[in-house]
C-alpha positions in Angstrom: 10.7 89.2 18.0 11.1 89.3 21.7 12.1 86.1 22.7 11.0 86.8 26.3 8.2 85.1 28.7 4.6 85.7 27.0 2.5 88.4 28.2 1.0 87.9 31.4 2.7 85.0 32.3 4.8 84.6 35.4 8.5 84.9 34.8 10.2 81.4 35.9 12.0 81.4 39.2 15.4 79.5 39.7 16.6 78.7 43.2 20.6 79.3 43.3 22.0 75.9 43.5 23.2 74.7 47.2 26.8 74.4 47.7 28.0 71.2 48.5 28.2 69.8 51.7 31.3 70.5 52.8 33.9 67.3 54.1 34.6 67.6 57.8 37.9 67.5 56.9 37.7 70.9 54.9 35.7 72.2 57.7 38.3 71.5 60.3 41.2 73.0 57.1 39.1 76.1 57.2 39.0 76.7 60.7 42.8 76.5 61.2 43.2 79.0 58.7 40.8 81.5 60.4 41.3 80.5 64.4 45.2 80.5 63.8 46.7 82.6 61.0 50.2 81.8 60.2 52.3 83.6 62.6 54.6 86.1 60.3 58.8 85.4 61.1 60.1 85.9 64.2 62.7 89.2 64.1 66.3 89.0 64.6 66.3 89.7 68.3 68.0 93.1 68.8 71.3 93.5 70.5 71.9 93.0 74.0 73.7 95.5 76.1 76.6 95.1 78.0 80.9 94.1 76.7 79.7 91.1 75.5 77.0 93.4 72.8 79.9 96.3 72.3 82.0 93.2 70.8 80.2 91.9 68.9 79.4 95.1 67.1 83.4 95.6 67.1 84.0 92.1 65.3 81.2 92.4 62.8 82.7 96.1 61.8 85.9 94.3 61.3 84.4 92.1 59.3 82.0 94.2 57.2 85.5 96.4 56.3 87.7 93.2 55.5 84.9 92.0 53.4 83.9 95.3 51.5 86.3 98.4 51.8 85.8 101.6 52.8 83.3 101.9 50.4 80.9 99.2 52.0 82.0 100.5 55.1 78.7 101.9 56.7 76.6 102.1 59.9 73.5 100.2 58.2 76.2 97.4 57.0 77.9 96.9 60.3 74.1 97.0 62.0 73.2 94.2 60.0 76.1 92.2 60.5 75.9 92.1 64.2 72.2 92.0 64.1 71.4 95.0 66.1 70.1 98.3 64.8 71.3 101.8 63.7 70.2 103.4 66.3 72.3 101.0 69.1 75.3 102.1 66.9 74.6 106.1 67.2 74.6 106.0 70.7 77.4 104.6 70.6 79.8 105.5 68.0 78.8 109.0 66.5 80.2 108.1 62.7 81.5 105.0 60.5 85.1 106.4 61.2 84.8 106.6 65.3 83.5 103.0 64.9 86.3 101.8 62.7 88.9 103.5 65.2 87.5 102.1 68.2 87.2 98.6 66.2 91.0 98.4 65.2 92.0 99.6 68.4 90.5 96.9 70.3 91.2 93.8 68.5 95.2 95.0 67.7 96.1 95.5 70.9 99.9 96.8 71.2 102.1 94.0 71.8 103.4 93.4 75.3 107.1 94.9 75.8 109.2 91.7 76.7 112.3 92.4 79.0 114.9 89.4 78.3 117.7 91.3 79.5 119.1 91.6 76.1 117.7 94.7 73.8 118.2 92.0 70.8 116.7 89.5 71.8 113.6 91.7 72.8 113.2 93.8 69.3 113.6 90.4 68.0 110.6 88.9 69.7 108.8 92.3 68.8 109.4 92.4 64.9 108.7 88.8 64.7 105.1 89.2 66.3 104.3 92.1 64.2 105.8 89.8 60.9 103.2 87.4 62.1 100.7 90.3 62.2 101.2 91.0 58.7 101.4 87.9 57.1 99.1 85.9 59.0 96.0 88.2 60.1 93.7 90.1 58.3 95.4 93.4 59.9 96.9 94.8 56.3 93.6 94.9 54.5 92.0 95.8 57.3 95.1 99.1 57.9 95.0 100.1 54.1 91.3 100.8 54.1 92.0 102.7 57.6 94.3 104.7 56.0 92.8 105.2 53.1 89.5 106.6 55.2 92.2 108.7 57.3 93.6 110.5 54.5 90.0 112.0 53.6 88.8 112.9 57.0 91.4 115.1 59.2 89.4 114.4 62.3 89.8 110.5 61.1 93.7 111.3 60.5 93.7 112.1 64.3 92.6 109.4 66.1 94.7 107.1 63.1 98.4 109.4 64.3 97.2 108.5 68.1 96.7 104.9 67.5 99.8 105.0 65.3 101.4 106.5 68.5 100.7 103.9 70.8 101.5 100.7 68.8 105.2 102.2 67.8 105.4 102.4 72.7 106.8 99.1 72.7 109.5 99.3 70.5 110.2 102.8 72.3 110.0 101.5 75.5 112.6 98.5 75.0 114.6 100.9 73.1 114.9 103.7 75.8 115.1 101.4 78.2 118.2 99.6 76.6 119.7 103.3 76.2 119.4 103.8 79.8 121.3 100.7 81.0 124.3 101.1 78.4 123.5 98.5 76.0 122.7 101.2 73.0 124.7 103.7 72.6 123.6 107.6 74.5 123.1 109.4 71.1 120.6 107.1 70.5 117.2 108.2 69.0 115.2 105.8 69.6 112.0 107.9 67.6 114.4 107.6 64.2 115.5 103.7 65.7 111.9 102.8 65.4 111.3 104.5 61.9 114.0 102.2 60.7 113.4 99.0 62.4 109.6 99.2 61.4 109.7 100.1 57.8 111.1 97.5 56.1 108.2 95.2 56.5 106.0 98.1 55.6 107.6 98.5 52.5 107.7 94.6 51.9 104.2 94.1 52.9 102.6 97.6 51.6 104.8 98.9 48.6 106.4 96.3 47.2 104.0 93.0 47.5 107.0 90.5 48.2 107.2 88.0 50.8 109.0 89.2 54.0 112.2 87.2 53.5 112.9 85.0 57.1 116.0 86.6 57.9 115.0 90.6 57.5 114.6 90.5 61.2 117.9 89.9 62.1 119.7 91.5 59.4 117.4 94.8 60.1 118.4 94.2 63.8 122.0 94.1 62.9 122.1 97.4 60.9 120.0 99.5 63.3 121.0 98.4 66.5 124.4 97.8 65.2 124.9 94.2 66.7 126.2 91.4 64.4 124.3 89.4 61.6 125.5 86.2 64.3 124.2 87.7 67.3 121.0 88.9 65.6 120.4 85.5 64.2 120.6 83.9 67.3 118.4 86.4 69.0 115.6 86.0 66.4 115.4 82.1 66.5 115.2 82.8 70.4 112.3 84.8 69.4 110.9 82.9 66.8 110.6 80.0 69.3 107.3 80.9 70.5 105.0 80.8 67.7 102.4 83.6 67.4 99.0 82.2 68.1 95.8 82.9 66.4 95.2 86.0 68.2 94.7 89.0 67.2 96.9 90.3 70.0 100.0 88.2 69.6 101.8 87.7 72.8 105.4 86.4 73.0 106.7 86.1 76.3 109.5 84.3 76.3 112.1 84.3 78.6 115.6 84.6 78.6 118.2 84.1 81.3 119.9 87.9 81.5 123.3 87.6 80.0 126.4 88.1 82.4 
């Protein structure tokens, strides 16, 4: 049976309900949320230009390869970092590896090449500021990776011999100059001096994992230069007198009255 209206009647009409009166209160909630959307978050403003912009790029490069390797080392990592994007970096640095160079390169400086009169006293002052450069400074991590990133890109390999090159100047310069004014003797090579006086604390630092001992300075210093263990001593607590600051381009320049 159709439980419909009866023939020929009229079929019931039903007015939709009203909707409540709105509160003013939601009235005025509703408007906000139409007049003024929420405003999405503001983006990380993009790199400025200028030394100030270059830097920071440099220190955040630094810092994305301390914290992550070669592996993590990339141009979208180091973007992010210093908050500017990959684009700014490619006009800039062409690869990762040109970026890493130029990085290294500006925040080790080469040390400065002290002049005491006495070539002792200033390979002391030299060794003792790169001792503080290894054991105080995030420079080993920091040179494993680069080496580890030279040795699978020649081009890379390079621009790692040049830097190489001019870090190893002040220990030439002090040495040839020493040659020159008869402290060392004429024979001298002061290419193979530097190889020796230097690799120690690679090996220490590098190879072996041990602590540099205090007195490898001066006993390295003694049987390089051929000076005694006293002399060398001496010369290396002159040195060690100026403590290395928190740089990361340690600068020891003390001064010494020339000897007589």
């Amino acid at each position: 049976m159709n439980s419909g209206p009866r023939q020929g009647g009229k079929r019931p009409t039903h007015s939709p309900a009203a909707p409540p009166a709105a509160s003013p209160a939601a009235g005025h909630r509703r408007a906000a949320s139409t007049a003024a959307p929420r405003s999405p978050a503001k983006p990380r403003e993009p790199i400025s230009r200028g030394a100030g912009a270059r830097q920071r790029v440099l220190q955040a490069a630094l810092q994305v390869l301390d914290e992550h390797g070669l592996p993590g080392f990339t141009m979208e990592a180091v973007a992010r970092r210093a908050g500017a994007s990959k684009a700014t970096l490619y006009r800039h640095w062409s690869t990762a590896g040109a970026l890493m160079v130029d990085a290294m390169d500006a925040t080790f400086q080469p040390f400065p090449v002290p002049d005491t009169g006495r070539v002792e006293t200033d390979v002391a002052q030299l060794l003792t500021a790169f001792v503080t450069l290894l054991e105080h400074t995030p420079f080993p991590r920091l040179l494993a990776a680069f080496i580890d990133a030279a040795e699978r890109d020649p081009t890379l390999a390079t621009l790692h011999a040049d830097l190489t090159r001019r870090r190893r100047e002040p220990l030439l310069a002090a040495l040839t100059r020493a040659r020159e004014r008869g402290q060392l003797p004429s024979q001298l090579d002061p290419e193979l001096a530097v190889d020796l006086l230097t690799s120690p604390f690679f090996y220490h630092r590098f190879i072996a994992h041990r602590p540099i001992p205090p007195s490898l300075v001066n006993d390295v210093i003694a049987h390089v230069l051929g000076t005694t263990k006293r002399q060398a001593a001496d010369d290396h607590a002159a040195a060690a007198s100026t403590p290395a600051t928190g740089s990361a381009r340690p600068n020891h320049r003390t001064h010494h009255r020339p000897s007589t």
